[in-house]
N, CA, C, O and CB atoms as a CASP TS submission, in Angstrom:
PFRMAT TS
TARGET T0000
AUTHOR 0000-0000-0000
METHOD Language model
MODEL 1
PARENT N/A
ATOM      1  N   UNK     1      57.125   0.833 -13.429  1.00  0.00           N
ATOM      2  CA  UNK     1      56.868   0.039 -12.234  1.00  0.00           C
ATOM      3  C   UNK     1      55.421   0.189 -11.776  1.00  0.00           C
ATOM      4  O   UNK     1      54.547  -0.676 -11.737  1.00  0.00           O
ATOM      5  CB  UNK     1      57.821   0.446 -11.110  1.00  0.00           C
ATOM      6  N   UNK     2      55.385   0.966 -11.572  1.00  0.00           N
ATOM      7  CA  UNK     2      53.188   1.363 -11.427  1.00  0.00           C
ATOM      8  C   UNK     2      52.421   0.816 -12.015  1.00  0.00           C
ATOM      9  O   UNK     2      51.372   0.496 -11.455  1.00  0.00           O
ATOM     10  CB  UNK     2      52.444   2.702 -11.907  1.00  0.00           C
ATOM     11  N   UNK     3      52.658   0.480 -13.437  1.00  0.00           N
ATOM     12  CA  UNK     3      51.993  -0.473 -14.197  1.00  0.00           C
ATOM     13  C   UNK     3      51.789  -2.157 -13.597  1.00  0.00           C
ATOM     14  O   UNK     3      50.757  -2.821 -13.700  1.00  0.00           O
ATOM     15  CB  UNK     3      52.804  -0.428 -15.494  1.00  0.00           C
ATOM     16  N   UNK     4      53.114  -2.603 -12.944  1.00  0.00           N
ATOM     17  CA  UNK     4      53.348  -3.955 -12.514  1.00  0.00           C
ATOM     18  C   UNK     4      52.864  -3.678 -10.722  1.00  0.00           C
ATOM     19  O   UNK     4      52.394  -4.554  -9.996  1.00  0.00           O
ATOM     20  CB  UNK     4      55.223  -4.507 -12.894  1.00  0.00           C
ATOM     21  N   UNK     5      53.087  -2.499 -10.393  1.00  0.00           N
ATOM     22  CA  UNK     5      51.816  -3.189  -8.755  1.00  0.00           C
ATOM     23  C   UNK     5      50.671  -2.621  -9.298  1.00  0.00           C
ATOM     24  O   UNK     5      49.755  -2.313  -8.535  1.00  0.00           O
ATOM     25  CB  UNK     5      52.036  -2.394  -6.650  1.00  0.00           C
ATOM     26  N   UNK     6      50.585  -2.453 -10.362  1.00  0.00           N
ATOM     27  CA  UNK     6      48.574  -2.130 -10.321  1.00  0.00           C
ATOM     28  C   UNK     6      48.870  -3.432 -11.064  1.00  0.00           C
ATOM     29  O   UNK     6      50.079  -3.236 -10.942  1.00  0.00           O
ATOM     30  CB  UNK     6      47.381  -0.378 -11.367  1.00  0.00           C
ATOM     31  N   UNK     7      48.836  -4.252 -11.535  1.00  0.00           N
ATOM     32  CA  UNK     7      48.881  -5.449 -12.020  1.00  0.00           C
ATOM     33  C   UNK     7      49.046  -6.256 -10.988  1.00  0.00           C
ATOM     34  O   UNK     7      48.326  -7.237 -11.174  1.00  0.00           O
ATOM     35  CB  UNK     7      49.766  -5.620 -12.949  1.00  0.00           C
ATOM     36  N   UNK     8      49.790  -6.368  -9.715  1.00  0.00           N
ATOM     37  CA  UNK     8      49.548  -6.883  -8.656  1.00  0.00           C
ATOM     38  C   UNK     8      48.428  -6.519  -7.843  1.00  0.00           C
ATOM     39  O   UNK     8      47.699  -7.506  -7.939  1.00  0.00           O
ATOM     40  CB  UNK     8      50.484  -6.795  -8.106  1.00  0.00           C
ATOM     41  N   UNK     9      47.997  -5.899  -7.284  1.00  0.00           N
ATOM     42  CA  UNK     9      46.865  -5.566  -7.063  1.00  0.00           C
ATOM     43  C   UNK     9      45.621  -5.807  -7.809  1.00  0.00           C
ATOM     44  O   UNK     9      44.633  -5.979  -7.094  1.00  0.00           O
ATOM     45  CB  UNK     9      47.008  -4.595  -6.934  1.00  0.00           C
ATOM     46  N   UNK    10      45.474  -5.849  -8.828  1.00  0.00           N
ATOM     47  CA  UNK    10      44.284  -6.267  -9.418  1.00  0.00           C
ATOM     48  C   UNK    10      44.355  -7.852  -9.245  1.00  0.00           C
ATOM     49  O   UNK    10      43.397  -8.554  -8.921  1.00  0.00           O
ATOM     50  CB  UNK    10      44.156  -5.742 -10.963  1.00  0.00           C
ATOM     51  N   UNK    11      45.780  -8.344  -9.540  1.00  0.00           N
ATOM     52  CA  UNK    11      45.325  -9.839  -9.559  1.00  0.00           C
ATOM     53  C   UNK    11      45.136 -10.009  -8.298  1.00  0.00           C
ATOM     54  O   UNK    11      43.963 -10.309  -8.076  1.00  0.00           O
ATOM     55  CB  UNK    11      46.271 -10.934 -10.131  1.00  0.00           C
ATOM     56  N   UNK    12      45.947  -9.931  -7.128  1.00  0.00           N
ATOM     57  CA  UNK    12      45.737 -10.279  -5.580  1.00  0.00           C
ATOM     58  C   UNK    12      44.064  -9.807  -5.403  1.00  0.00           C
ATOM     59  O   UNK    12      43.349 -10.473  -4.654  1.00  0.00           O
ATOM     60  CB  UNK    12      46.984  -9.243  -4.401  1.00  0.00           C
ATOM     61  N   UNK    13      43.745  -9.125  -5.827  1.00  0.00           N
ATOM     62  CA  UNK    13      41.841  -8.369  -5.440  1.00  0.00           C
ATOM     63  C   UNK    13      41.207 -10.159  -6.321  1.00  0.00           C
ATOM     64  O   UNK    13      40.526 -11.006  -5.745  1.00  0.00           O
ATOM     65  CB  UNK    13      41.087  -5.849  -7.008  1.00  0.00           C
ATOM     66  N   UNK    14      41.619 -10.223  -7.487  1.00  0.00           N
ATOM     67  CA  UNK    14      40.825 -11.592  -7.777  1.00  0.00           C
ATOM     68  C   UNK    14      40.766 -12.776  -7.356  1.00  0.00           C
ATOM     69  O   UNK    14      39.809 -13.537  -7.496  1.00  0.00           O
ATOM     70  CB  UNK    14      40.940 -11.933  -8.670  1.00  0.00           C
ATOM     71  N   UNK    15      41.984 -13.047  -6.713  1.00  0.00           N
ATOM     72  CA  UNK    15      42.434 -13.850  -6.480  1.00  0.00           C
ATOM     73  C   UNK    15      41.755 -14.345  -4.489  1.00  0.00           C
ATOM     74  O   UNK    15      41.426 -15.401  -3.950  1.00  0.00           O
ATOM     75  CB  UNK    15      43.922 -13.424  -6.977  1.00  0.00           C
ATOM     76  N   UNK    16      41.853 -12.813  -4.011  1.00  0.00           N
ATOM     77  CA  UNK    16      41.612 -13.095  -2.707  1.00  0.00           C
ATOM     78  C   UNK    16      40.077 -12.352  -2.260  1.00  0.00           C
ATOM     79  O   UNK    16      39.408 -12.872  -1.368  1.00  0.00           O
ATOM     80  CB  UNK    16      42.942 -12.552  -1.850  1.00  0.00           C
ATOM     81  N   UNK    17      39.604 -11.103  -2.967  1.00  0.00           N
ATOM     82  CA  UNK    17      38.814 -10.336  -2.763  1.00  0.00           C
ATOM     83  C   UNK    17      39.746  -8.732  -1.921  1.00  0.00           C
ATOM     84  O   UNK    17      40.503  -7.972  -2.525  1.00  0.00           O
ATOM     85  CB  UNK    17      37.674 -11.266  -1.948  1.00  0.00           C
ATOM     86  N   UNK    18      39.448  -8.661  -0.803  1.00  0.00           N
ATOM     87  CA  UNK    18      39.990  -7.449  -0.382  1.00  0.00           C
ATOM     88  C   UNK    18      41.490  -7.581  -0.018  1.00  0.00           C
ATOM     89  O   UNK    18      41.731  -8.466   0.803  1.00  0.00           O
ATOM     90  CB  UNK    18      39.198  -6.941   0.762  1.00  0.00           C
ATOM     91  N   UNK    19      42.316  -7.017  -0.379  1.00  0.00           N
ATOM     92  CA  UNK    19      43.544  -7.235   0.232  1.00  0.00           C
ATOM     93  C   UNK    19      44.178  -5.576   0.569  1.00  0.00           C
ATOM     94  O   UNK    19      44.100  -4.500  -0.024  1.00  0.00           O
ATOM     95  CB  UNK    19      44.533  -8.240  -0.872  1.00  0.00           C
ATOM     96  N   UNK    20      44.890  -6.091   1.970  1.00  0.00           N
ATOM     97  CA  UNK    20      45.521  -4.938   2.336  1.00  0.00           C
ATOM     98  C   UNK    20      46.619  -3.958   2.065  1.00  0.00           C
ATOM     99  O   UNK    20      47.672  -4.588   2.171  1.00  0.00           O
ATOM    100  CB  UNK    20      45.678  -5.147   3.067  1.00  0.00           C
ATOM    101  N   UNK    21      46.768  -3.194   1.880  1.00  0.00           N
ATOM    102  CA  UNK    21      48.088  -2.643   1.003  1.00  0.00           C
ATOM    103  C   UNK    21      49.337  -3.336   1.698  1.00  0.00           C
ATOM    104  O   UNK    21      50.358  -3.700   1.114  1.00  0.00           O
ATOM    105  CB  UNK    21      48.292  -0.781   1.063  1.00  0.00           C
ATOM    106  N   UNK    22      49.028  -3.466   3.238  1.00  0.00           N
ATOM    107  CA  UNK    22      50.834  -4.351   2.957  1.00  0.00           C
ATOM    108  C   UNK    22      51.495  -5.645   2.459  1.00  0.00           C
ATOM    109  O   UNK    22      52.637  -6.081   2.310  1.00  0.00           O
ATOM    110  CB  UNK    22      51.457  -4.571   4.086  1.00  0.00           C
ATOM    111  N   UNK    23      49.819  -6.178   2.213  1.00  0.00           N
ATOM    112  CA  UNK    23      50.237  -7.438   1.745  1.00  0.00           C
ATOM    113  C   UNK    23      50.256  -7.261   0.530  1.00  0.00           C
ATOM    114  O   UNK    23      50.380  -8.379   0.031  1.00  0.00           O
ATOM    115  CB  UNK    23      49.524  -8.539   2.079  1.00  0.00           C
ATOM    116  N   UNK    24      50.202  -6.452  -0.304  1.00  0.00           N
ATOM    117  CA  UNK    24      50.444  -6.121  -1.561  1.00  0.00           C
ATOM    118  C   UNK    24      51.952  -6.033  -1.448  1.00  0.00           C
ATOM    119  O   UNK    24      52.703  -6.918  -1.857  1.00  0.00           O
ATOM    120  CB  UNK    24      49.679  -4.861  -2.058  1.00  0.00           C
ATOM    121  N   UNK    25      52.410  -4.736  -0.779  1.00  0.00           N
ATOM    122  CA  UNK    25      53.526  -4.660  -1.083  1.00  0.00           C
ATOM    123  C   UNK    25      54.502  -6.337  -0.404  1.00  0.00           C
ATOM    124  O   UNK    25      55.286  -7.105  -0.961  1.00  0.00           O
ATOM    125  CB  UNK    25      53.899  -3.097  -0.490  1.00  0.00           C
ATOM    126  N   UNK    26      54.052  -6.296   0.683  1.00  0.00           N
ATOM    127  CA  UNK    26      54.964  -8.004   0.877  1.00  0.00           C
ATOM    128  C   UNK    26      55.066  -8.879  -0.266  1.00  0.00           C
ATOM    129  O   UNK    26      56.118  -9.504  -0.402  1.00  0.00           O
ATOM    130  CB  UNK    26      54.191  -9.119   1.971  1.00  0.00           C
ATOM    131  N   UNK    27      54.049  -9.038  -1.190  1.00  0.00           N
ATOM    132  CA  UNK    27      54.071 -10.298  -1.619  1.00  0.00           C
ATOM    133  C   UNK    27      54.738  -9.755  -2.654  1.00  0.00           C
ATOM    134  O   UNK    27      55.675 -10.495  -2.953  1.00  0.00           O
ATOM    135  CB  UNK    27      52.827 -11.153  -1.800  1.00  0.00           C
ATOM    136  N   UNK    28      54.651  -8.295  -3.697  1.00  0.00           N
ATOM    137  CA  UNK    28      55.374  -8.014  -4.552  1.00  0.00           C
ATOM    138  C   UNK    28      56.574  -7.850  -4.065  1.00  0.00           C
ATOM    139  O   UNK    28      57.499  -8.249  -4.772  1.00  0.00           O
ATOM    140  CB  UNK    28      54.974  -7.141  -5.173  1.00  0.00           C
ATOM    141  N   UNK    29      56.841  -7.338  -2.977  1.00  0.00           N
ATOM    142  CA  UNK    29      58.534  -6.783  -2.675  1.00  0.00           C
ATOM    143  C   UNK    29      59.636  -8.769  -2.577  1.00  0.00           C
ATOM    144  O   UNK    29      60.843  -8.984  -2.687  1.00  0.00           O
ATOM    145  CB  UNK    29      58.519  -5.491  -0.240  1.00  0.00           C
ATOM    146  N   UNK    30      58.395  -9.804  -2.327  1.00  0.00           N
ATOM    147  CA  UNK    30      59.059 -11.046  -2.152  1.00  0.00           C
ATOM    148  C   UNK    30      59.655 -11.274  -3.470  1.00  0.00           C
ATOM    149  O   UNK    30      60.820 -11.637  -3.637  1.00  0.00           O
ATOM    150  CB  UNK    30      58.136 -12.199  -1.685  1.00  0.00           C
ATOM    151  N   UNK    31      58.727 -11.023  -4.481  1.00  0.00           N
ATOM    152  CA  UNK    31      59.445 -11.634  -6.046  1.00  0.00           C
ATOM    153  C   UNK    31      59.788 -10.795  -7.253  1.00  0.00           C
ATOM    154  O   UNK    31      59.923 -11.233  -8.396  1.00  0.00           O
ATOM    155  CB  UNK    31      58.472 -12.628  -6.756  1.00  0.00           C
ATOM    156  N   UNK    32      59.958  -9.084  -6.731  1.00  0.00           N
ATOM    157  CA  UNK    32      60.797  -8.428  -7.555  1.00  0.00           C
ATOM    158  C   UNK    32      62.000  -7.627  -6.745  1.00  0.00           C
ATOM    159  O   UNK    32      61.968  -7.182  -5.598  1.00  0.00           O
ATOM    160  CB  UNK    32      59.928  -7.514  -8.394  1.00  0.00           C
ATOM    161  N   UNK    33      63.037  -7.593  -7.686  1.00  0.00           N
ATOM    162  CA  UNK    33      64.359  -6.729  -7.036  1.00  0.00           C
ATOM    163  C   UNK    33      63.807  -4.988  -6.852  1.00  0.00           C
ATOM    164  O   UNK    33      64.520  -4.342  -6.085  1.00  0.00           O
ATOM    165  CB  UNK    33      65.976  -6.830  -8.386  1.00  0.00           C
ATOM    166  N   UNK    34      62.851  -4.365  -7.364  1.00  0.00           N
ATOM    167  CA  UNK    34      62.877  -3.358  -7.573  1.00  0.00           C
ATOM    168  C   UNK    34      61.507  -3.245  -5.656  1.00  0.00           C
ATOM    169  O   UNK    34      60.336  -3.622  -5.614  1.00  0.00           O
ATOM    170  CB  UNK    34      62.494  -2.984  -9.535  1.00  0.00           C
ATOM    171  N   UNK    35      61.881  -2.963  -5.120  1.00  0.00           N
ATOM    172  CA  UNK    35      61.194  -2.760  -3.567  1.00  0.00           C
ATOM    173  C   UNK    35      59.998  -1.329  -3.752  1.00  0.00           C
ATOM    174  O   UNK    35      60.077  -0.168  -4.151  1.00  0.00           O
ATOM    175  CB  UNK    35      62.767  -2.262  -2.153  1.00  0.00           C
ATOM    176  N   UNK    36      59.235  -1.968  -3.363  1.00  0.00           N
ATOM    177  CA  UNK    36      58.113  -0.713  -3.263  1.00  0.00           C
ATOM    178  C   UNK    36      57.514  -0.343  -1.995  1.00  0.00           C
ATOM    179  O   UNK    36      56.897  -1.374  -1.724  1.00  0.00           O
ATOM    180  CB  UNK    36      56.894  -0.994  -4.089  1.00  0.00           C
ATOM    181  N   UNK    37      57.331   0.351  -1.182  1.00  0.00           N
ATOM    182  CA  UNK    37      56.346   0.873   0.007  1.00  0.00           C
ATOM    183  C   UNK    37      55.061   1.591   0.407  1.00  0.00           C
ATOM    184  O   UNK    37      54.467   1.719  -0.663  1.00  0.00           O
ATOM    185  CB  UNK    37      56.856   1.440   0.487  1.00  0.00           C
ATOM    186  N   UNK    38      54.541   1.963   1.075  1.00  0.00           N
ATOM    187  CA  UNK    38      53.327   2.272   0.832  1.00  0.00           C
ATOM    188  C   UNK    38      53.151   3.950   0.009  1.00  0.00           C
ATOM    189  O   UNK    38      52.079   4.276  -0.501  1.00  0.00           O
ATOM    190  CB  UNK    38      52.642   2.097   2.295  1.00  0.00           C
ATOM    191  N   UNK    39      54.182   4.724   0.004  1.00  0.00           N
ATOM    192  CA  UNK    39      53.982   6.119  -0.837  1.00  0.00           C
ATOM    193  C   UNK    39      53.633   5.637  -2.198  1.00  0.00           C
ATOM    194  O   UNK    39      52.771   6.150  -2.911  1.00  0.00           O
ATOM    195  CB  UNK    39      55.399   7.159  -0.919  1.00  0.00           C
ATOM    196  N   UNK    40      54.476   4.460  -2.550  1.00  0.00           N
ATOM    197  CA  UNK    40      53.763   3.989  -3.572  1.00  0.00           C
ATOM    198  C   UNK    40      52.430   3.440  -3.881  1.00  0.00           C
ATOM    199  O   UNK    40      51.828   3.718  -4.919  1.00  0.00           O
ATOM    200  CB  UNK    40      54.321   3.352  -3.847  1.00  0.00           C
ATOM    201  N   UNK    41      52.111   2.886  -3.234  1.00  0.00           N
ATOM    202  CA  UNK    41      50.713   2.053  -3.448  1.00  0.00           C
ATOM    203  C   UNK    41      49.789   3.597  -2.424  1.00  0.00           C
ATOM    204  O   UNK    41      48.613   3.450  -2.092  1.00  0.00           O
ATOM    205  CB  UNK    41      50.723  -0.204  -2.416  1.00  0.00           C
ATOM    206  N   UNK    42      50.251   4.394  -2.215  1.00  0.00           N
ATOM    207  CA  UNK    42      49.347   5.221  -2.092  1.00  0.00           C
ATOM    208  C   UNK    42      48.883   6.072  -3.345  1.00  0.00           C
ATOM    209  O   UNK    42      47.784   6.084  -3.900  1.00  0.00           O
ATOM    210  CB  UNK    42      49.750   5.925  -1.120  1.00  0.00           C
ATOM    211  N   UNK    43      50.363   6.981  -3.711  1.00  0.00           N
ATOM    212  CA  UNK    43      49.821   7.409  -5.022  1.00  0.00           C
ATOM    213  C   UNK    43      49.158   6.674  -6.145  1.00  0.00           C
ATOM    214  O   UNK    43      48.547   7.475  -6.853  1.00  0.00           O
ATOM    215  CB  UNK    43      50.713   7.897  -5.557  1.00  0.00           C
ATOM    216  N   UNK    44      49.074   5.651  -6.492  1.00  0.00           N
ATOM    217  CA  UNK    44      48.628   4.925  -7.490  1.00  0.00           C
ATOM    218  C   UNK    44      46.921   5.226  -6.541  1.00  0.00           C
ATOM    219  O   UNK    44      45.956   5.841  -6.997  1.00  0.00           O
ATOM    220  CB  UNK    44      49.525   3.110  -7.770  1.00  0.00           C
ATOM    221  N   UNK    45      46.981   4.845  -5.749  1.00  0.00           N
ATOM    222  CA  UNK    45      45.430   5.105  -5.290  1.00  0.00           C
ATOM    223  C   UNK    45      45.299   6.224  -5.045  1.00  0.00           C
ATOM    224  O   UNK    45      45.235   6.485  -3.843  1.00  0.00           O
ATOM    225  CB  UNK    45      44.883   4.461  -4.169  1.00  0.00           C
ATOM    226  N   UNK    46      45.217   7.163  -5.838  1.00  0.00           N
ATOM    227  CA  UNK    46      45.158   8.470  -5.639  1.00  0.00           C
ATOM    228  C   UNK    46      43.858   8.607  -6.384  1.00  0.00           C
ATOM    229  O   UNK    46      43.826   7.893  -7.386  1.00  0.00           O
ATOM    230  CB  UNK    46      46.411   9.314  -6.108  1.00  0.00           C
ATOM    231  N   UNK    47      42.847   9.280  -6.188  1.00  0.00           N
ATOM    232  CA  UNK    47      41.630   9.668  -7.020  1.00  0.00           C
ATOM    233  C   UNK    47      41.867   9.969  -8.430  1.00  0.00           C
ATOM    234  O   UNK    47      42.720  10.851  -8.534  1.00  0.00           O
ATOM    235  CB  UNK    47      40.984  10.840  -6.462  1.00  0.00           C
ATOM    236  N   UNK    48      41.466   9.597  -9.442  1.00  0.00           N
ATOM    237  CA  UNK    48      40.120   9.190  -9.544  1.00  0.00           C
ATOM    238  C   UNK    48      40.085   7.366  -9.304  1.00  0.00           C
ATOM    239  O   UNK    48      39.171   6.765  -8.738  1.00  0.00           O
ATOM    240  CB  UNK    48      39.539   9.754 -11.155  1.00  0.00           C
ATOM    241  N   UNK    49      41.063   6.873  -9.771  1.00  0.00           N
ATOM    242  CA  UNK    49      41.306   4.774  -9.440  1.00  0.00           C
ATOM    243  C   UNK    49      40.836   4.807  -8.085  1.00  0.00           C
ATOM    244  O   UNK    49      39.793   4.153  -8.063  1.00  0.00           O
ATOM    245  CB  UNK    49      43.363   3.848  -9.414  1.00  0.00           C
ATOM    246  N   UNK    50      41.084   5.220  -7.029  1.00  0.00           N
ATOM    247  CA  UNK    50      40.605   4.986  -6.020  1.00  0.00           C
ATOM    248  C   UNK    50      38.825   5.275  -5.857  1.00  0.00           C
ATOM    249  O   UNK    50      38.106   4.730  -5.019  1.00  0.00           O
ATOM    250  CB  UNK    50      41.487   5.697  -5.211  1.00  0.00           C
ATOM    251  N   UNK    51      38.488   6.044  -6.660  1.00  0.00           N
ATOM    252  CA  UNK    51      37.087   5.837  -6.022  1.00  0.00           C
ATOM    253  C   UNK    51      36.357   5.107  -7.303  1.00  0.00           C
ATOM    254  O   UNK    51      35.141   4.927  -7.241  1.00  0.00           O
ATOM    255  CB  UNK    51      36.259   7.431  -5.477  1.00  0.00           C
ATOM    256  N   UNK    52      37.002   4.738  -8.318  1.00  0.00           N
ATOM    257  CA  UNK    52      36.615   3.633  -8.932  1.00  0.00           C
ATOM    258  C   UNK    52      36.733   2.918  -8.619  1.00  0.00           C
ATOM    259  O   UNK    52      35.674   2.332  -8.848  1.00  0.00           O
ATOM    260  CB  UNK    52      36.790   3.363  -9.686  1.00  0.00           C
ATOM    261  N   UNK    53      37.947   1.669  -7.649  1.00  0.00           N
ATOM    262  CA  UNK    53      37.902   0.891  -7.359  1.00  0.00           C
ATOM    263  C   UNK    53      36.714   0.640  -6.193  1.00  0.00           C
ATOM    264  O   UNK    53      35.913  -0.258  -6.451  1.00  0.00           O
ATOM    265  CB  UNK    53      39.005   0.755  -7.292  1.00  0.00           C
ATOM    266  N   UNK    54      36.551   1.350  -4.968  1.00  0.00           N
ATOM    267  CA  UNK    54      35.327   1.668  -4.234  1.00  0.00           C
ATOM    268  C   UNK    54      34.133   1.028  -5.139  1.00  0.00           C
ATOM    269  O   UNK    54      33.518  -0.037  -5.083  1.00  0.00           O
ATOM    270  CB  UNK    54      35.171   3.350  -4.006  1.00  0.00           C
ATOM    271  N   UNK    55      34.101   1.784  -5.713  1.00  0.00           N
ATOM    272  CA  UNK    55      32.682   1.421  -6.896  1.00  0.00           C
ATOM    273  C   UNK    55      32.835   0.204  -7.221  1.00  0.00           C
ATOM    274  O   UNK    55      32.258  -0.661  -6.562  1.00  0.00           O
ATOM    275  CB  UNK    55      32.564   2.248  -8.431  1.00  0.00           C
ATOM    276  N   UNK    56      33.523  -0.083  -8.145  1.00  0.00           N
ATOM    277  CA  UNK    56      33.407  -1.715  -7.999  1.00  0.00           C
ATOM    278  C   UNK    56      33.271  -2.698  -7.138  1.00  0.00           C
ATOM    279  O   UNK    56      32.527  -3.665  -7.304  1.00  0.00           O
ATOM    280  CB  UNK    56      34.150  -2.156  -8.318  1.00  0.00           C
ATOM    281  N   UNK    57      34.129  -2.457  -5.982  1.00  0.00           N
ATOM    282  CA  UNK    57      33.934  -3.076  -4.925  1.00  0.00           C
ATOM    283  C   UNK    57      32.569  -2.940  -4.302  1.00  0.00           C
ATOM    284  O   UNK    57      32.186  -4.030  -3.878  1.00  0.00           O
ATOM    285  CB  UNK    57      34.869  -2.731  -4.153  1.00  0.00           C
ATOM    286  N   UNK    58      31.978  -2.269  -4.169  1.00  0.00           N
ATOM    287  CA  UNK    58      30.427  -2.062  -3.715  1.00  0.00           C
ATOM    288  C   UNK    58      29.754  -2.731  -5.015  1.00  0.00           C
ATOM    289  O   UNK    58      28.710  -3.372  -4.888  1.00  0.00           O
ATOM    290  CB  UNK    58      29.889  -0.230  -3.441  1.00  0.00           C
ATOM    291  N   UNK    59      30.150  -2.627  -5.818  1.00  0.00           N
ATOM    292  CA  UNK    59      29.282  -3.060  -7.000  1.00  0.00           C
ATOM    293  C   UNK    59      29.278  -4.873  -6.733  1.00  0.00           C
ATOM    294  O   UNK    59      28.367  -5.602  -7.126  1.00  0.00           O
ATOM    295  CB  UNK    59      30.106  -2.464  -8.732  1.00  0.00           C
ATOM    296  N   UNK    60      30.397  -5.304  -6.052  1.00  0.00           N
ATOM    297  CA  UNK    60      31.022  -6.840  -6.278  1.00  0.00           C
ATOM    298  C   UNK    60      29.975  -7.569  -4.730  1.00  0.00           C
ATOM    299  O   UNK    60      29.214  -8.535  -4.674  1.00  0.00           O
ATOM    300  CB  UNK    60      33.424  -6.892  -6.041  1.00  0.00           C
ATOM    301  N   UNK    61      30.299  -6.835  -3.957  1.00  0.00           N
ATOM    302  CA  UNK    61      29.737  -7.202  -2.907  1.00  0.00           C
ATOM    303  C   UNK    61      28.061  -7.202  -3.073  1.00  0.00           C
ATOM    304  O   UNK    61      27.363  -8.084  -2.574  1.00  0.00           O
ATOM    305  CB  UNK    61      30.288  -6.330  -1.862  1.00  0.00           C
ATOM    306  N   UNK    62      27.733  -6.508  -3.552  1.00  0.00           N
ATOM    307  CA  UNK    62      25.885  -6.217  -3.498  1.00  0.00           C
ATOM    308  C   UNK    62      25.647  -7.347  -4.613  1.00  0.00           C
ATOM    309  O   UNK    62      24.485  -7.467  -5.001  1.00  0.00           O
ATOM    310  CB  UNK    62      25.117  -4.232  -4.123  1.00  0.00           C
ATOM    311  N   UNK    63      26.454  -8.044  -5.074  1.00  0.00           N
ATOM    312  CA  UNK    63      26.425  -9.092  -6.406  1.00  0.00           C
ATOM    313  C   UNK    63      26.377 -10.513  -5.579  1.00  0.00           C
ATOM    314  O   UNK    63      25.597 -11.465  -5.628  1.00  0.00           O
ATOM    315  CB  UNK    63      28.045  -8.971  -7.604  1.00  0.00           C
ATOM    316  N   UNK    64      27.520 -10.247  -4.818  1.00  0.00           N
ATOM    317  CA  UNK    64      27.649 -11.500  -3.461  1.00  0.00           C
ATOM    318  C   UNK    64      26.500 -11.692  -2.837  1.00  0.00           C
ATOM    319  O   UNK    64      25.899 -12.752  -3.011  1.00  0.00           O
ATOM    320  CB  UNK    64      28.647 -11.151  -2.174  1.00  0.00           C
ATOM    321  N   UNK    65      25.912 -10.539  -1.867  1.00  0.00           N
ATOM    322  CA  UNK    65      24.902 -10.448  -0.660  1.00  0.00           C
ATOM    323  C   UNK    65      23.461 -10.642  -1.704  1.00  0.00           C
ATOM    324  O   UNK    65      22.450 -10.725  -1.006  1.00  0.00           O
ATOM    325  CB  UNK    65      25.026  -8.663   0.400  1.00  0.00           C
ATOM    326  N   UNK    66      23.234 -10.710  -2.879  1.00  0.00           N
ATOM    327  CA  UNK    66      22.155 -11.016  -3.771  1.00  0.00           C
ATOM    328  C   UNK    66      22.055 -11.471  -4.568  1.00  0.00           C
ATOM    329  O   UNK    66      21.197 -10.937  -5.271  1.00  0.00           O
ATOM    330  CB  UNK    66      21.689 -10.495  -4.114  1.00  0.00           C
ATOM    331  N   UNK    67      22.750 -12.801  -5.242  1.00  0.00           N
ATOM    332  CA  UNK    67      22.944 -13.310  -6.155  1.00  0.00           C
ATOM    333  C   UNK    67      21.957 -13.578  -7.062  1.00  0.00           C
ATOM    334  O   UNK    67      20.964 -14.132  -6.593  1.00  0.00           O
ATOM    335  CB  UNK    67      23.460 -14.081  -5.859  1.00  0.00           C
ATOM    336  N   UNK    68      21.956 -13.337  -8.231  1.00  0.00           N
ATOM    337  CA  UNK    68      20.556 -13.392  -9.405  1.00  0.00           C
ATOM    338  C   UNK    68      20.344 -15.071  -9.564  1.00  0.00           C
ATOM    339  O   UNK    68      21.256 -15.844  -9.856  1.00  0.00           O
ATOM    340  CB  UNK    68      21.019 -12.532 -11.348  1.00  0.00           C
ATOM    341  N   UNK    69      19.311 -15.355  -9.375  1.00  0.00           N
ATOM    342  CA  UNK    69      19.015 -16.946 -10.158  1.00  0.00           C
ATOM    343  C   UNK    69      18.945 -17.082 -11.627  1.00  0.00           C
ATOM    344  O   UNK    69      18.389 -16.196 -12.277  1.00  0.00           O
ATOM    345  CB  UNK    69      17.583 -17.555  -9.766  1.00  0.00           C
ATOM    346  N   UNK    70      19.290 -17.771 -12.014  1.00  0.00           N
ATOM    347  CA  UNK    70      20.033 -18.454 -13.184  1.00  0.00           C
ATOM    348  C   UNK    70      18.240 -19.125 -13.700  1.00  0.00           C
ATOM    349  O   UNK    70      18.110 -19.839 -14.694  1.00  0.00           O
ATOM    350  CB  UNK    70      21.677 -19.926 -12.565  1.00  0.00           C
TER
END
């Protein structure tokens, strides 16, 4: 199951940019039988993914606020 909300989560992050953990779990708990809450989507963000994701995210935004010309 960890495999399929980090698979939700990554797509909801592409899809929307930042999203909040409950709307993670809302939108997954809407279209699978198996219910998840936030202990879950906490441990999965447990260090070290969590401060990789950070990183990227700073990495995504400073890409936004300065876009390279083409």
């Amino acid at each position: 199951m960890n495999q399929l909300v980090l698979d939700y989560i990554i797509s909801l992050t592409n899809l929307y940019g930042l999203v909040h953990k409950d709307k993670v779990i809302e939108i997954y708990n809407m279209q699978n039988n198996d219910q998840i809450n936030t202990e879950i989507i906490d441990s999965i963000m447990e260090p070290p993914l969590k401060s990789l994701i950070i990183t990227a995210l700073l990495k995504y935004t400073k890409n936004i606020s300065s876009p390279s010309l083409l």
